[in-house]
N, C-alpha and C positions, 0 to 999 in steps of 0.2 A: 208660780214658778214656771216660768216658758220652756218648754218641749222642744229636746235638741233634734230633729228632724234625719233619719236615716243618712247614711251616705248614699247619695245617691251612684248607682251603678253602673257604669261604662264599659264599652268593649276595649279587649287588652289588642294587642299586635294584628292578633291572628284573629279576631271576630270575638263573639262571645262565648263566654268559657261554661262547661257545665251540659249538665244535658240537655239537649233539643236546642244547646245555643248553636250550634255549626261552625265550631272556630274550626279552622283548617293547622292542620297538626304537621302538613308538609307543604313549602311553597315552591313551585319548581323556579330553576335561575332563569332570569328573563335572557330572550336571546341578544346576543352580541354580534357587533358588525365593527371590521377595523376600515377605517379611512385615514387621508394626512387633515391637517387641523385646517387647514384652506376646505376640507369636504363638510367637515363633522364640527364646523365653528358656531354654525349655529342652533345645535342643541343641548350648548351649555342649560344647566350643571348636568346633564346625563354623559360626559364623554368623560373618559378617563384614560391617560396614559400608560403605554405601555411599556413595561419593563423589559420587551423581549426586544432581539434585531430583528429590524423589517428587508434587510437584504439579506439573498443569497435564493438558495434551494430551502421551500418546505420541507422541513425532517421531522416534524412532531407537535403535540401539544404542550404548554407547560403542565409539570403536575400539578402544582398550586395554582395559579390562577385560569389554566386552559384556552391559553392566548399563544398564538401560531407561533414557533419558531425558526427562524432560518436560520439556514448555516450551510454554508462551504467553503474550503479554504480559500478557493480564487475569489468568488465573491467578498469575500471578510478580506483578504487582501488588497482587492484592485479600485471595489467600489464601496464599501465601508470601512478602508483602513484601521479594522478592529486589530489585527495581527500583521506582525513586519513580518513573517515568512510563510507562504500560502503551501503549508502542508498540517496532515493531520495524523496522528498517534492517536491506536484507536487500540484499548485493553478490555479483557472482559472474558468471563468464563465461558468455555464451550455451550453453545446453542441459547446463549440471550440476544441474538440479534447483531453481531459485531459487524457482519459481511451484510446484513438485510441492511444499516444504516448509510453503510457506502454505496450500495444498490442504489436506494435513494437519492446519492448526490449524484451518481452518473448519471439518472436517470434522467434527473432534473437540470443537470450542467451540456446533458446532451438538445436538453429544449433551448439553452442559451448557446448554444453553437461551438460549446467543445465535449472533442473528444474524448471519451473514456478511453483509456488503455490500459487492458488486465496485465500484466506481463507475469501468466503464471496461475492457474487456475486447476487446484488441486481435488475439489470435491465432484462435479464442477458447481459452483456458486453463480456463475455469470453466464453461462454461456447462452441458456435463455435469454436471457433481458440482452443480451450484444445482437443477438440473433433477430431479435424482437425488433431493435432498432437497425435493421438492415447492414450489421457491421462484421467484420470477417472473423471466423472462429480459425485458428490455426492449432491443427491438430499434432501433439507430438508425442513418442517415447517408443517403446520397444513394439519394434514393427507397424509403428501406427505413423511414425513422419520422424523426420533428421533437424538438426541446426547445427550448421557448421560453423565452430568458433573462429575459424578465418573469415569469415563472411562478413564483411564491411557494408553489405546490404549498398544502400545507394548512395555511399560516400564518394566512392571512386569516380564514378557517373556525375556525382552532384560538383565535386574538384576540377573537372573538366568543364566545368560552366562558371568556374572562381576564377578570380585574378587575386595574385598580390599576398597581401596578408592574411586575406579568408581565406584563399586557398590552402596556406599553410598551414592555418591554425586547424582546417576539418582534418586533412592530414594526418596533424599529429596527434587531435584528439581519436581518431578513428586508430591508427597503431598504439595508441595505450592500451586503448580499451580491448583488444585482441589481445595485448600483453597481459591487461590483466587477467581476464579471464581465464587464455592457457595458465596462469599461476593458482589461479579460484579453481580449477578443473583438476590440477597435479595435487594443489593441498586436500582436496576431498580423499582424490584415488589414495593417497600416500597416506593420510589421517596428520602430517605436517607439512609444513611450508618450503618451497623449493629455496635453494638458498641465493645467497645474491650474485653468485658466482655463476647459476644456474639461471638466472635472472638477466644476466645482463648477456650469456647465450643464446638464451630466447629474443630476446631482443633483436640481438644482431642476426639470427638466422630469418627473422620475423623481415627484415633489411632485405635482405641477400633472397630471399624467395620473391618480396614484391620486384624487386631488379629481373629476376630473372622469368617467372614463369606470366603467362598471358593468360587473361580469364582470373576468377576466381579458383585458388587453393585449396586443397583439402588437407588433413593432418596425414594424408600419409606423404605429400610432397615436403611439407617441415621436418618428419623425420628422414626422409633423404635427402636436403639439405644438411642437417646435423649429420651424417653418418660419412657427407661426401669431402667436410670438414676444409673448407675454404676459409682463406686466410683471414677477412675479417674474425668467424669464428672463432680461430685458433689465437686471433688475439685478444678476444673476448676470455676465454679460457684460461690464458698466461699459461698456456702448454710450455713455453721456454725454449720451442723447435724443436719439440718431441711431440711425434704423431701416437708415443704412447701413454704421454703423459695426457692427450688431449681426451683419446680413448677412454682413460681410467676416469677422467674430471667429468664427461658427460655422457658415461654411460648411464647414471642412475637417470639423468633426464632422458636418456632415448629410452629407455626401457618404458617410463611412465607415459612418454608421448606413443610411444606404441603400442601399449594397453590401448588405450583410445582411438588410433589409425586401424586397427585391426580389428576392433570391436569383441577383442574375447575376454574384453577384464571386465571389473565387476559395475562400470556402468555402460556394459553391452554397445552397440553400433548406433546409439543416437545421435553422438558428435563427427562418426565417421565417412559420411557419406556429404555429398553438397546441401542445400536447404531446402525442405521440401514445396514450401509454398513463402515467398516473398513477403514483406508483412507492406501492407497501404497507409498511408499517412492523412487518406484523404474521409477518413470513417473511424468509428468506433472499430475495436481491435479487442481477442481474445485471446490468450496460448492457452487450450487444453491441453492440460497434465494429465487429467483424470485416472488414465489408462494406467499408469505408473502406482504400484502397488502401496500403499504404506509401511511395508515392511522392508522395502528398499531405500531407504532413508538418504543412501548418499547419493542415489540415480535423483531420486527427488529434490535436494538441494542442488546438486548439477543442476539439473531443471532450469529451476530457479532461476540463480544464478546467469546461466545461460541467454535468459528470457529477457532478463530484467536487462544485461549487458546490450543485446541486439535489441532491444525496443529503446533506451535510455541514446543510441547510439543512431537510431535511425530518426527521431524526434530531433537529436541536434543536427542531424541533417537537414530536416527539414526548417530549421529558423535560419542555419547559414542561407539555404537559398532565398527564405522569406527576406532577411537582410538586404541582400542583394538585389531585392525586388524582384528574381524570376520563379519564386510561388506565391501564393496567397501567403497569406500570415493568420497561421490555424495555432489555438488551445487545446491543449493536451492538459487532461486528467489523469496520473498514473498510480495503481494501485499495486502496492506490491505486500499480498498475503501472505500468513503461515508463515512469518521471519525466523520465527525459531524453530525451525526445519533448518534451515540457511545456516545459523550461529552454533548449532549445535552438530551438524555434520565432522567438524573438526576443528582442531584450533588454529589461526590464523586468518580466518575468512569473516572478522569481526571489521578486520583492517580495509578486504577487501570489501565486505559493503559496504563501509565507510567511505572510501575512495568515489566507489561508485554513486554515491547520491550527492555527497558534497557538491561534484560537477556540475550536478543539473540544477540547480536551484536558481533556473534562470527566467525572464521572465515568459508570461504566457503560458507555465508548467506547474501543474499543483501536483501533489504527492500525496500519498494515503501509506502507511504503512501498518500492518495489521498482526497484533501475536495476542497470547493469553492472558499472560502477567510481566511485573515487571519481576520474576522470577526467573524467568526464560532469559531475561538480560543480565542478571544478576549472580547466574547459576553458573556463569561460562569460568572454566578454569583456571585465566589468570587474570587479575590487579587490572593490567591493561587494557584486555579486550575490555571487563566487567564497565571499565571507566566509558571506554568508547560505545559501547554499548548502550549504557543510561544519557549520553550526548546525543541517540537518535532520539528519545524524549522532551530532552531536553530544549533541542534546537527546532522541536518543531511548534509550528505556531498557533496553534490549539490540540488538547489531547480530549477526547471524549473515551469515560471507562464506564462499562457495563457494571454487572454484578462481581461483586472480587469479595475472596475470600479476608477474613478479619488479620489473619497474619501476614498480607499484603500491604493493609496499609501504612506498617513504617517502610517498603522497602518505596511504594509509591510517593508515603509524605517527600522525600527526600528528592525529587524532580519537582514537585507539583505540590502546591499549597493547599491544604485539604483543613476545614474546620469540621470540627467534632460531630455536626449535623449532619454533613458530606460526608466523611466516612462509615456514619452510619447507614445511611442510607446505600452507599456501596454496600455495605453487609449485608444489610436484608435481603437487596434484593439479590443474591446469590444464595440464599436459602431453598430448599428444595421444596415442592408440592408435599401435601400434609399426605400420608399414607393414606387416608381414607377418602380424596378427591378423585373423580373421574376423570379428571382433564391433567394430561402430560404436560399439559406447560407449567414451567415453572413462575411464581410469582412476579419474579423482575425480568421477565424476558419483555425487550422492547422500550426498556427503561435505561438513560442514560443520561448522565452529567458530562454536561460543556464547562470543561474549564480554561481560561486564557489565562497565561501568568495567574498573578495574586488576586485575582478578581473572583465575584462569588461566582460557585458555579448554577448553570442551567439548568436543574433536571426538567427531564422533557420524556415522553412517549410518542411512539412510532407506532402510528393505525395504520395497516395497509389498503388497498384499496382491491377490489376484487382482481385486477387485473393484474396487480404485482404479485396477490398470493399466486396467481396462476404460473410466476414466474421467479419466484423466490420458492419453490417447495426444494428444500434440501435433504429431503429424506422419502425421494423417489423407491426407491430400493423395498421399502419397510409396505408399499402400499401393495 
């Protein structure tokens, strides 16, 4: 009977198994290098395709496969036509990284030759890295610097160098956006909306003051146009040829344009005075808030507001004259933080930042707009605003969301298509650090999902590099 000979023994994956065999129980990932398939064609079968975009700003790693991601809205717009509208919506719970992410893309959009433009900077978050990048910091609020809301900035100047229909058209868009504002400025002070009778007052005295006065305006000349009650006004008013019926119809607007000329109502002498420092078109651009307290909530939306109106106004100045050929033709990055500061000051000013962004969505102009949840959109007190509200979500063309609490996600499903993996992974990582860990950050700080429409999202990490933490510390104050 022949003798069935052992199995002979071979080594498994890892080497040989067992004692003194020295199988290795941990293999580290061999290193990666990305190139285009013209670099990397000939060390088939070792190259592998990537799932990530290769255009834009570096923003992170992937978490699954740790392969670089880019992303920014102009990029994803102009050079990889991933999204038809180059803005981004960016949600996420306080201190996972929402402002460090945009940081990033200025940073990196400021290497490809546009500009970042803060319009409104309340912690401050920016004003290092603008500063870093040799860009103007413009400082505002009580007793710290002015913005005057008749201040058309270099409109007027820039119309004197237009013929024709440019001309008119900077014009008209320059007296909107002053209309709008004074109405954004009455409905904070009021906590409601001026009416359109009062509306179409301002308007006309808004006329009647550019006819008459030389130089730039201050609100206490608009309120002595309203008070001197010339007759365009008076037919704005439908007084009927009563100078008392004119009286009674606009005294509730003088009174509120007077709070603001005088500076003793409740958001103090910032709007009252002429502008403290002009804003450049030619650099990176910051408006410190900082100084403005957070318990002053509606000085703070003013702000805003304010900021967002004069930088959003001085930018389409500057492409009417691009057009025209007599400036360069410069990209604008514009960030506008903390929105739900803005929406919740009062109701009626859903509409008016509505107004206000719709405008610009022109090209060479990216947008960022930045709040906590889609809670803050959601929470506003009627139907209406609520609808227009969840429209800035909507209409922008990638929304990146940090860490977000579990009962956000149906209010988010409802904009943005989110599979069961995706919203879990939002949940997690807004989970808090375990009690018994040393280290204050939380698990998902720095962790975010890219999502475009229906498409899967990105998660990705943000490593910084020693030189940004040197300029992203947001909790100066604590050390």
């Amino acid at each position: 009977m022949a003798l069935i000979p052992p199995p002979r023994r071979r080594p498994g994956p890892r080497g040989w198994p067992g004692r003194g065999g020295g199988a290795q129980t941990r293999l580290d990932a061999a290193p990666e290098w990305r190139g285009t398939t013209v670099q990397v064609c000939g060390l088939w079968p070792y190259g592998a395709g990537s799932g990530t975009p290769t255009k834009g700003v570096p923003v992170g790693r992937h978490l699954l496969s740790g392969a670089t991601v880019c992303c920014d809205p102009i990029s994803w717009f102009q050079r990889a036509g991933l999204i038809s509208n180059p803005s981004v919506f960016v949600l996420g719970q306080p201190g996972l990284g929402k402002s460090t992410i945009i940081r990033r893309m200025c940073l990196g959009l400021a290497g490809y030759g546009t500009h970042p433009m803060i319009f409104g900077d309340l912690k401050p978050d920016y004003v290092d890295l603008i500063r870093a990048l040799g860009g103007q910091v413009i400082t505002l609020g009580r007793g710290r610097g002015h913005l005057n809301p008749l201040d058309p900035g270099e409109s007027l100047r820039a119309a004197e160098r237009l013929t024709g229909t440019a001309r008119r058209s900077l014009l008209a868009d320059a007296h909107g956006r002053r209309l709008n504002l004074l109405a954004s400025l009455v409905t904070i002070l009021r906590r409601e909306p001026p009416t359109d009778r009062e509306e179409t007052v301002l308007a006309a005295a808004l006329d009647v003051l550019d006819e008459r006065h030389d130089g730039v305006p201050v609100l206490a000349d608009l309120v002595r146009v309203i008070r001197e009650a010339p007759e365009p006004l008076r037919q704005a008013a439908l007084d009927r040829g009563s100078i008392e019926r004119y009286q009674s119809l606009t005294e509730g607007l003088e009174s509120s344009l007077d709070s603001l000329a005088s500076g003793r109502g409740r958001l103090g002498d910032m709007f009252a005075h002429p502008t403290s420092e002009p804003m450049r078109l030619d650099r990176a651009v910051v408006f410190d808030v900082s100084g403005i307290d957070d318990s002053e909530v509606a000085l703070q939306a003013a702000a805003l507001l304010s900021c967002w109106s004069y930088g959003f106004g001085a930018v389409t100045t500057a492409h009417a004259l691009a057009d025209a050929g007599l400036a360069p033709d410069r990209r604008y990055f514009m960030v506008l933080d903390e929105l739900w500061r803005v929406l919740r000051a009062s109701s009626g000013l859903v509409e008016r930042v509505d107004v206000l962004t719709r405008v610009n969505r022109t090209r060479g102009v990216g947008t960022a707009m930045i709040t906590h949840s889609m809670r803050d959109l959601l929470a506003l007190p009627s139907e209406e605003d609520r609808q227009k509200a969840a429209g800035f979500v909507e209409r922008s063309g990638l929304v990146i969301s940090a860490g977000l609490p579990r009962d956000e996600m149906p209010r988010l499903q409802q904009v943005v298509d989110l599979s069961a993996v995706e919203q879990q992974r939002l949940t997690e990582w807004s989970t808090p650090p375990g009690w018994d860990t040393q280290s204050a950050d939380p698990p998902g700080r720095g962790n975010f999902l890219i999502k475009v429409g229906g498409r899967p999202g990105i998660p990705l990490h943000v490593d910084l590099t020693q030189r940004e933490l040197q300029l992203n510390d947001t909790n100066k104050r604590w050390h």
